[in-house]
C-alpha positions in Angstrom: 204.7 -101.6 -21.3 201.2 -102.5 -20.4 199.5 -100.1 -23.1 202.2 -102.1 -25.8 201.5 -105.4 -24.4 197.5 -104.5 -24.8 198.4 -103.6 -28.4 200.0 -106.6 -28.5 197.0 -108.8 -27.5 194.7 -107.3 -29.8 196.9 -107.5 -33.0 197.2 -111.5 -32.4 193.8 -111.6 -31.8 192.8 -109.6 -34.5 194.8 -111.2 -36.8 194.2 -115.0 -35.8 190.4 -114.0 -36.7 190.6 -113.0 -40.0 192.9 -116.0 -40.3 190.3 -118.2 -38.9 187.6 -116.3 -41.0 189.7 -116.5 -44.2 190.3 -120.3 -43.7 186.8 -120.8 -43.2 185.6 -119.2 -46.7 188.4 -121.1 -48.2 186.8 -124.6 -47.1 189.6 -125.6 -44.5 188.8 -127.9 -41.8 189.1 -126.9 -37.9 188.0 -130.3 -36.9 191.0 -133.2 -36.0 193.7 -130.8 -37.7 196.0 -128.7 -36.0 193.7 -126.3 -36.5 192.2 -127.6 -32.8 195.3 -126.3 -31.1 195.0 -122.7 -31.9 192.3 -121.1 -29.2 194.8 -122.9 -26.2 198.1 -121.7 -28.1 196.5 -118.0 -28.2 194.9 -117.9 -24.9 198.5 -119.0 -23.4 200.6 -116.6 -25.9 198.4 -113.7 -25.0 198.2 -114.5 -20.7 202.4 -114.4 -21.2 202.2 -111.5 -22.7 199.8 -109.4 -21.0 199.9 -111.0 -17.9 196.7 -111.5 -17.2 194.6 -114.9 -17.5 191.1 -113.7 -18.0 191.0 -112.0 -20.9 193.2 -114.5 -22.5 191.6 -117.2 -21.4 188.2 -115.7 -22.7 189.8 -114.9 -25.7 190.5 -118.9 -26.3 187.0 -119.5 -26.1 185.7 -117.3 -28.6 188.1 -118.3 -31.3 187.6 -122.1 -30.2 183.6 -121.4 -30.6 183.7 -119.3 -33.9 185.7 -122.2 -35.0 183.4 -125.1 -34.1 180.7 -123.4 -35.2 181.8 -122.6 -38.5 182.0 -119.0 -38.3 178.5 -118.7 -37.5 177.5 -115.7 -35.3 174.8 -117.6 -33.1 176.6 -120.7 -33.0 179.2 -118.9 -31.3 177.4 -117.5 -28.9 175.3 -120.6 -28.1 179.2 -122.3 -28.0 181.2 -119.7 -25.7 177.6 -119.7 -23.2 175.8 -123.0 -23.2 178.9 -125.5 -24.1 181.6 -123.2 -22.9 181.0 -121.1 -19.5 177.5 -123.1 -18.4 178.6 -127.0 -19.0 181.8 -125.7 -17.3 179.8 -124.5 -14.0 177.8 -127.5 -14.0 181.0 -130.2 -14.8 182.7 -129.0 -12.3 180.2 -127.8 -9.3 181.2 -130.7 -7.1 185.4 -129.0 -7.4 183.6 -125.7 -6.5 182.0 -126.9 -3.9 185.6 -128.5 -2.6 187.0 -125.7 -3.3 184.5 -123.1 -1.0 184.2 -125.8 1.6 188.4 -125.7 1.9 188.4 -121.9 1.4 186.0 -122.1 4.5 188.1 -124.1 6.6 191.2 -122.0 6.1 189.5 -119.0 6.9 188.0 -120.6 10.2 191.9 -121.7 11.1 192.7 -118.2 9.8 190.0 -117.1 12.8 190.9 -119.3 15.5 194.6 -117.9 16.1 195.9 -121.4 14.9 197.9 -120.4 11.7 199.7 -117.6 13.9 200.4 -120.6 16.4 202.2 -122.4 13.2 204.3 -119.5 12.5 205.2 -119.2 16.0 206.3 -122.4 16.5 207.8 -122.7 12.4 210.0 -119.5 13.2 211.3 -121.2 16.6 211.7 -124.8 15.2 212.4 -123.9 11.1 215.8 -122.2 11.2 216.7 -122.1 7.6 215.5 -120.9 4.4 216.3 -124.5 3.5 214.3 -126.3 6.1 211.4 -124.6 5.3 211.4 -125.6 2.0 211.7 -129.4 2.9 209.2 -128.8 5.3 206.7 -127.4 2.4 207.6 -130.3 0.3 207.5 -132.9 3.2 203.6 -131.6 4.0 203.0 -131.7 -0.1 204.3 -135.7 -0.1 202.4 -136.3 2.8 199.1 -135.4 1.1 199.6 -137.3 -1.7 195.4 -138.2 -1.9 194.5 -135.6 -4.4 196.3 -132.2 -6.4 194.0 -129.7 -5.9 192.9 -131.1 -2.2 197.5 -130.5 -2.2 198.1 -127.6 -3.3 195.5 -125.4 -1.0 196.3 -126.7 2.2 199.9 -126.8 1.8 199.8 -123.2 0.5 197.6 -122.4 3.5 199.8 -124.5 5.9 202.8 -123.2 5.0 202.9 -119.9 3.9 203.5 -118.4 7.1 206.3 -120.3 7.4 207.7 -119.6 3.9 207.2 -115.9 4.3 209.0 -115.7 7.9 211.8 -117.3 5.7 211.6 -114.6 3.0 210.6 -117.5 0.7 208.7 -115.5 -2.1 205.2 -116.4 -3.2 206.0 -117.6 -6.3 208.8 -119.8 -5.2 206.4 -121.6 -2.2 203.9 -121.4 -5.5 206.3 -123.7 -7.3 206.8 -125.7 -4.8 203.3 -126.8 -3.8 203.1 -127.3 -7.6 205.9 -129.5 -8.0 205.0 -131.6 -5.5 201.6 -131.9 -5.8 201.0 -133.4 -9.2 204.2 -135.4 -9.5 203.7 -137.0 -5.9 199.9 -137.7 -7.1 201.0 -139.3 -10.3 203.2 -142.1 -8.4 201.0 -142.4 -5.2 198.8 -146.3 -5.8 196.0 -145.1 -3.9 195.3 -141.4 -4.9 192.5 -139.6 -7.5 195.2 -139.7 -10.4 195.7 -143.3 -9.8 192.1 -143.8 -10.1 191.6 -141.2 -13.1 194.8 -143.7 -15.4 193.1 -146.9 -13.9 189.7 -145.6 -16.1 191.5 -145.1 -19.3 193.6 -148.7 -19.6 192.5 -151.5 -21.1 194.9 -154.2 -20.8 194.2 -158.0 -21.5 197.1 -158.9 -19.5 197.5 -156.4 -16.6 194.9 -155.4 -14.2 194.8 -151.2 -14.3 196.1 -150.8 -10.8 198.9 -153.6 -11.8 199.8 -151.8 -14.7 199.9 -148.2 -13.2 202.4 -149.6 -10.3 204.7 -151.0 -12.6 204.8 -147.9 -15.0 205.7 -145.8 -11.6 209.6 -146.6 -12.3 209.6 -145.1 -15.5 207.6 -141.6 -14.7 210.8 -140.3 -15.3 208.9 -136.4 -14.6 207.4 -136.8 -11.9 210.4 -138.6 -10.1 212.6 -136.3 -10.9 210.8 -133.2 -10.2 210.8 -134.3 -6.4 214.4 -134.9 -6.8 214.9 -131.3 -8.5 212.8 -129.5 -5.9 215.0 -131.2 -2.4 218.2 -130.8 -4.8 217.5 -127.1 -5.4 216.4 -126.3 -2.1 219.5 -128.1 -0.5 221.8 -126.0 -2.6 219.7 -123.5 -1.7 219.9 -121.3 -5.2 217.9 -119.7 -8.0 217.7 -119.5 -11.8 215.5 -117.3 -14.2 212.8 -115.1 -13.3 212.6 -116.9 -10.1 215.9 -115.6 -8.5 214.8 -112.0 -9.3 211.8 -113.0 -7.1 213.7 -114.8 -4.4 216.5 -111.3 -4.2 213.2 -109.2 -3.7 212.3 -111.3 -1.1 215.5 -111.5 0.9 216.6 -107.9 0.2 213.0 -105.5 0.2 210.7 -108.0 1.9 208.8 -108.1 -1.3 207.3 -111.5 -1.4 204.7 -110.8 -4.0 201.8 -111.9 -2.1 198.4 -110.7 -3.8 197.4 -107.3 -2.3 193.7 -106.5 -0.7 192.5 -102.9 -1.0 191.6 -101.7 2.6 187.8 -102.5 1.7 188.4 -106.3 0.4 190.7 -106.7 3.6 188.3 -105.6 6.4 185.8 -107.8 4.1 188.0 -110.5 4.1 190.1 -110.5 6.9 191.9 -112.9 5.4 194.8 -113.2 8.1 192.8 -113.5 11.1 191.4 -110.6 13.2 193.0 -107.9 14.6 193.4 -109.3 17.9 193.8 -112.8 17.1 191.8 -115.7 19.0 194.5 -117.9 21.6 194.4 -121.0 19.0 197.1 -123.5 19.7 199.0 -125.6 17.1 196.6 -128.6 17.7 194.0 -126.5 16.7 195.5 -126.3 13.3 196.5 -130.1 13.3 193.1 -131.4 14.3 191.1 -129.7 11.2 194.1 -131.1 8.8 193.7 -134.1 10.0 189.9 -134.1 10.0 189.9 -133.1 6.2 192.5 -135.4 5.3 190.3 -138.5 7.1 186.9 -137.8 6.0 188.1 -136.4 2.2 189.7 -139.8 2.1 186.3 -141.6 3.4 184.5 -139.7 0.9 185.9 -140.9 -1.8 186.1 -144.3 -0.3 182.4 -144.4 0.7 181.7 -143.0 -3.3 184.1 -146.0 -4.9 182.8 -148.2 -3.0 178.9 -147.1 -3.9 179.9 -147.1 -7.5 181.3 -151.2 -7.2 177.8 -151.7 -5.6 176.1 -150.5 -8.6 177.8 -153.1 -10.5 177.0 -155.6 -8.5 180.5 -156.0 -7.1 180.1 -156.7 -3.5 183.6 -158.0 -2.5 185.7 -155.2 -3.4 188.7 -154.3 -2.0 189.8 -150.6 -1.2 192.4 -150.1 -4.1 189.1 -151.3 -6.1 187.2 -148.2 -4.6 189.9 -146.0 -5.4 189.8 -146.8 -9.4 186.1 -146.3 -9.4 185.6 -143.4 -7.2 184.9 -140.1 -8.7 186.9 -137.1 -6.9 184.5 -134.8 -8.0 181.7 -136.0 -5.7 184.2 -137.7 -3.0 186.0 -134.3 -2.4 183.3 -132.3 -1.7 181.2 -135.2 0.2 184.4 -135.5 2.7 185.6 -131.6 3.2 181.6 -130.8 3.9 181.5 -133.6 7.3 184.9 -132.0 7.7 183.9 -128.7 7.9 180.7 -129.1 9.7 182.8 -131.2 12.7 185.7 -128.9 12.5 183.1 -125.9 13.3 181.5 -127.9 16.4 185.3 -128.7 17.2 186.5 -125.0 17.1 183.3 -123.9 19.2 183.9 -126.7 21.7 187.6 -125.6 22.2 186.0 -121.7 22.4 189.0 -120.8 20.1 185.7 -119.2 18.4 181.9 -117.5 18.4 179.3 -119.3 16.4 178.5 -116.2 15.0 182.4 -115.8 14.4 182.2 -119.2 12.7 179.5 -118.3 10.4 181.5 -115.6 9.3 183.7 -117.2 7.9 181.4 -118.9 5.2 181.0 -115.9 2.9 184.6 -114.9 3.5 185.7 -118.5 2.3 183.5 -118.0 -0.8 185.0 -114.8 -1.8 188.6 -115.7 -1.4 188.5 -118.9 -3.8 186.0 -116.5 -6.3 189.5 -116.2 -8.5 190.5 -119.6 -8.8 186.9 -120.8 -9.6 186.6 -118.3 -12.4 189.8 -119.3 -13.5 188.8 -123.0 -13.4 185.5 -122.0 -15.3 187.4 -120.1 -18.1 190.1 -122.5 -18.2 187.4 -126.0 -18.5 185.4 -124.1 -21.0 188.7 -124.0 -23.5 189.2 -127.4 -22.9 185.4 -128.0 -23.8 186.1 -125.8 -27.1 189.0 -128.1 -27.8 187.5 -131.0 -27.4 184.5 -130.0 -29.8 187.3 -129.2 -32.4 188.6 -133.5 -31.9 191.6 -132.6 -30.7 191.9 -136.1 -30.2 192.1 -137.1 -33.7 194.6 -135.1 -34.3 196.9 -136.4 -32.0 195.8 -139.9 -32.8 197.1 -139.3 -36.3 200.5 -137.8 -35.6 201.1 -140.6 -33.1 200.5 -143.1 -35.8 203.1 -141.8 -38.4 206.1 -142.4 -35.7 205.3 -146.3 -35.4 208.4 -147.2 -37.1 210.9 -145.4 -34.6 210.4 -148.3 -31.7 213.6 -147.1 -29.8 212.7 -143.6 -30.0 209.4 -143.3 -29.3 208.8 -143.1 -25.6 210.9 -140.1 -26.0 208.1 -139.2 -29.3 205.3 -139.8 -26.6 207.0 -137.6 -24.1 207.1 -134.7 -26.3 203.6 -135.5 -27.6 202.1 -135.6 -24.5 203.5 -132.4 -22.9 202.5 -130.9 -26.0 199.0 -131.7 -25.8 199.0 -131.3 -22.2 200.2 -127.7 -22.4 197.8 -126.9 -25.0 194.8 -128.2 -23.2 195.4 -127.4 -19.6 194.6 -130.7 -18.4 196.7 -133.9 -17.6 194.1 -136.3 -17.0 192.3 -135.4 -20.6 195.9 -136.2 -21.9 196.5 -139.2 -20.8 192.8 -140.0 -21.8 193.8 -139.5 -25.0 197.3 -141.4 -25.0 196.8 -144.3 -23.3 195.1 -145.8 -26.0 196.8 -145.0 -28.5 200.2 -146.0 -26.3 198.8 -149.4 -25.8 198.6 -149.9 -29.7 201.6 -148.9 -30.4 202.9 -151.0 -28.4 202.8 -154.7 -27.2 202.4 -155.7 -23.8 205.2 -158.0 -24.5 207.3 -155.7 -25.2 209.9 -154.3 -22.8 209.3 -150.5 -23.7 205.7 -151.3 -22.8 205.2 -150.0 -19.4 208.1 -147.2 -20.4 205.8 -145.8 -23.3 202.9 -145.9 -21.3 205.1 -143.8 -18.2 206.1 -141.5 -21.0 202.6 -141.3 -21.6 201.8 -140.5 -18.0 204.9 -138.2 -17.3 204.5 -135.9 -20.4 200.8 -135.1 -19.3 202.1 -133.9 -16.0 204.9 -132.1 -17.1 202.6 -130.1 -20.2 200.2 -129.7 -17.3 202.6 -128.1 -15.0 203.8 -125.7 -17.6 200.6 -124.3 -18.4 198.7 -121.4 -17.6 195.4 -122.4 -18.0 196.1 -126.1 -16.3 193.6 -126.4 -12.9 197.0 -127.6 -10.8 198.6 -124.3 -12.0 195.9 -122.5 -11.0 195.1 -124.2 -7.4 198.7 -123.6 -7.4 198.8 -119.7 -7.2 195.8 -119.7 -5.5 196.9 -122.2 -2.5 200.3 -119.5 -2.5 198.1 -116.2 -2.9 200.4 -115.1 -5.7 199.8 -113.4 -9.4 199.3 -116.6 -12.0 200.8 -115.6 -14.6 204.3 -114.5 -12.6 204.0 -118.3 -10.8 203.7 -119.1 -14.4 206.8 -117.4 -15.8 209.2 -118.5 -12.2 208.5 -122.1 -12.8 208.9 -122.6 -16.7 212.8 -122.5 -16.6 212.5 -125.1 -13.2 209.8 -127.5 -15.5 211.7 -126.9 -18.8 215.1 -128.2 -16.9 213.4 -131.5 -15.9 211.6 -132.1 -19.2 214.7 -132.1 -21.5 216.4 -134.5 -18.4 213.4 -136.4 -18.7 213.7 -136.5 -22.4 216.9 -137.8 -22.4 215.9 -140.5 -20.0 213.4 -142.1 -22.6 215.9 -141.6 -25.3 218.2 -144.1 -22.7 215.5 -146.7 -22.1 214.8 -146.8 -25.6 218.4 -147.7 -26.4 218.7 -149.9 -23.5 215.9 -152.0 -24.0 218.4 -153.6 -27.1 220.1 -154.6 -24.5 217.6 -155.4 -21.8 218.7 -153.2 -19.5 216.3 -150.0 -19.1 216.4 -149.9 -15.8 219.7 -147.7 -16.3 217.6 -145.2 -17.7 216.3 -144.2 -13.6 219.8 -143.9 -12.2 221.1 -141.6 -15.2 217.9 -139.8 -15.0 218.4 -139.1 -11.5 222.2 -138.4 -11.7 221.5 -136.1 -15.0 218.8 -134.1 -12.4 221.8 -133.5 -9.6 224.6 -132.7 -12.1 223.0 -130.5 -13.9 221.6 -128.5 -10.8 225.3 -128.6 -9.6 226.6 -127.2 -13.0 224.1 -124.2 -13.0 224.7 -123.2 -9.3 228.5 -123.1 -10.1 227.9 -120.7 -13.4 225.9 -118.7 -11.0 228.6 -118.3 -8.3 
């Protein structure tokens, strides 16, 4: 299977370069035509079918740089290294950082004895499969400040927990990823909050105004939370995911990422072999640590950036909508870690030199995710070269006429581009605008088509393979991508055609002023149809 899927991979790619080479001699243009969709549609066909994200994601690149550069043989090269791979490293150094910093913390936790005192006291107070579920959820709504800041210490947190369940990796993958986005996308005061608040322009709403009255109608992220505490309180499985979960209960096989011998003495991943007497505060403490100063950080940043423009009286939802997570994030987990390690060596849970240990071991474990993230960026920055945007920007406009219809035409839109591109907030970037032309800020469907808007971008992104969350996702579960990839489409493809339908109701009830109806049937569609699946399974 592998040697035909590899034979697979290189016929499409093949083939989509002659295409691309033929189209080019022919005088067809790559730029704000569909054509700009092709290097994320291949990249994802190919990491579905050979199961493996970094060839395919490599792959995108150099058909989106032999297309923006017109089939030239430099420009391609100059495209896939210096506007590809090297803007991506430097774009994104202040996530890497975030991202090494967390990895750090984890493994100092990892060190101390403290996650083992979690599992201990999970496995005595977490009796059922079900409970620890709600628990992992619970956590993933309580850190509702950022997605990637989410998804790594909830998959950290609660793995041990999940596993003494026999909760599979992919399934706790799903559901630090179905909580983390979604709960992001409807929390005020949170980086995504702050990320929509940059792309409106309103005359009559303020942006965080607007963004808390389009909450009831992110008809996706709402009911994704209600999927994930319906499924685990019925407690069942569908698609590739209940292959995972009978693994799990049956052979143990959770599907955890394996170390060779070598990587795990390097590692050490789960702590040392005789592990340190931490205590459960000594895993509560750091949490809490990270959560306060990663929340100060991107305070104290906001808050800098309203001084720059001469505001001096602002408030701290104004700081949110100016702060930039990509310096915040790392500005707040590095005091974190630095007060963490002098908290640690106070308790003598741990050495100094045990402490500084740890530094190169956190490095190395986020190493995948961070190449992921740099493949995956550098698409998007391939993309973007190929005016993706315009594209869009012209579709949208040919569906003006279908008022009642077209939240539902926005959803779809924006998943699409959202799977295509990998990233949410580059979605709704390009949407919102668009969105707000379409339609009035009088009208009732207003804040509806701008939550359609909102919730396709999420659900696109949480579909995709080469979307950041996704990633942080597996990562934060220590799982294979692509397989988290595969579990969750069937569990994201369910709430998209419920969400659908949802937008098809508001449209038709705004006739009738009366769209609120669209959240109860929304929510009672989620529940009914969970209920009629579980009973076709029994």
């Amino acid at each position: 299977m592998k040697k035909i899927s590899t034979l697979i991979a290189a016929i499409v790619f093949g083939v989509t370069v002659m295409i691309i080479f033929i189209a080019n001699s022919s005088g067809v243009t790559f730029t704000a035509t569909f054509w700009a969709l092709v290097p994320p549609l291949v990249a994802i066909a190919l990491a579905l079918i050979t199961k493996e994200a970094y060839s395919s994601l490599f792959v995108g690149i150099v058909l989106g740089a032999i297309m923006s550069s017109a089939c030239s043989f430099q420009g391609t090269i100059d495209n896939v290294a210096i506007n590809g791979l090297s803007t991506s490293i430097s774009d994104n150094a202040g996530i890497f950082l975030f991202l090494v910093f967390l990895g750090i913390v984890v493994a100092l936790v990892n060190k101390s004895g403290a996650s083992r005192a979690f599992g201990e006291w999970a496995e005595k107070n977490i009796k059922t499969k079900t409970g620890a579920m709600l628990a992992t959820f619970t956590l993933g709504v309580l850190i509702f400040i950022d997605d990637y800041f989410n998804c790594l210490t909830v998959g950290s947190v609660m793995s041990p927990v999940t596993d003494s369940k026999k909760i599979s990796r992919v399934k706790l993958a799903y559901l630090i990823d179905a909580t983390a986005a979604p709960i992001c996308m409807i929390a005020p005061i949170s980086s995504w909050a702050a990320a929509v608040s940059g792309c409106v322009d309103s005359e009559q709403y303020s942006p965080i105004e607007l963004f808390i009255r389009a909450i009831p109608y992110n008809f996706y992220s709402i009911l994704t939370l209600v999927f994930v505490i319906t499924l685990a309180i019925l407690n069942f499985d569908y698609g590739k995911m209940a292959k995972y979960e009978i693994k799990a209960r049956e052979d143990g096989d959770l599907g955890a990422l394996t170390l060779s011998d070598e990587d795990e003495r390097t590692l050490n991943v789960d702590g040392p072999v005789n592990p340190h007497h931490g205590k459960l505060i000594d895993l509560i403490i750091p949490i809490i640590l990270l959560i306060g100063f990663c929340i100060g950080g991107l305070l104290y940043v906001g808050f800098r950036a309203l001084e720059a423009e001469g505001i001096t009286d602002g408030t701290f939802v104004d700081a949110f909508s100016a702060t930039d997570a990509y310096v915040g994030l790392p500005w707040g987990s590095l005091i974190a870690l630095i007060v963490i390690i002098l908290y640690l060596i106070i308790r003598k849970v741990i050495s100094f030199d045990e402490a500084m240990a740890c530094v190169p071991k956190g490095f190395i474990a986020m190493v995948p995710a961070i190449t992921i993230l740099t493949l995956a960026t550098s698409l998007k920055s391939m993309t973007n070269a190929l005016d993706a945007k315009g594209f869009v920007a012209m579709a949208m406009s040919n569906a003006q006429n279908l008022q009642w219809l077209l939240p539902a035409i926005v959803f779809v839109v924006a998943c699409l581009v959202a799977f295509a591109t990998g990233t949410s907030w580059g979605t709704f970037g390009i949407l919102i605008p668009i969105v707000s032309s379409i339609f009035p800020e009088t009208s009732g469907l207003f804040f509806v088509g701008i939550s359609a808007c909102l919730a396709g971008a999420v659900c696109g992104d949480h579909c995709s393979p080469i979307s950041d969350t996704t990633i942080m996702s597996s990562a934060g579960a220590h799982c294979n991508h692509i397989a988290h990839v595969e579990t969750q489409l069937p569990y994201a493809i369910t709430v998209a055609v419920i969400s659908f339908v949802s937008y098809i109701v508001a449209g038709v009830a705004n006739i009738i002023n009366a769209v609120w109806i669209s959240v109860p049937v929304g929510i009672a569609l989620t529940i009914g149809t969970l209920l009629f699946l579980k009973k076709r399974a029994s």
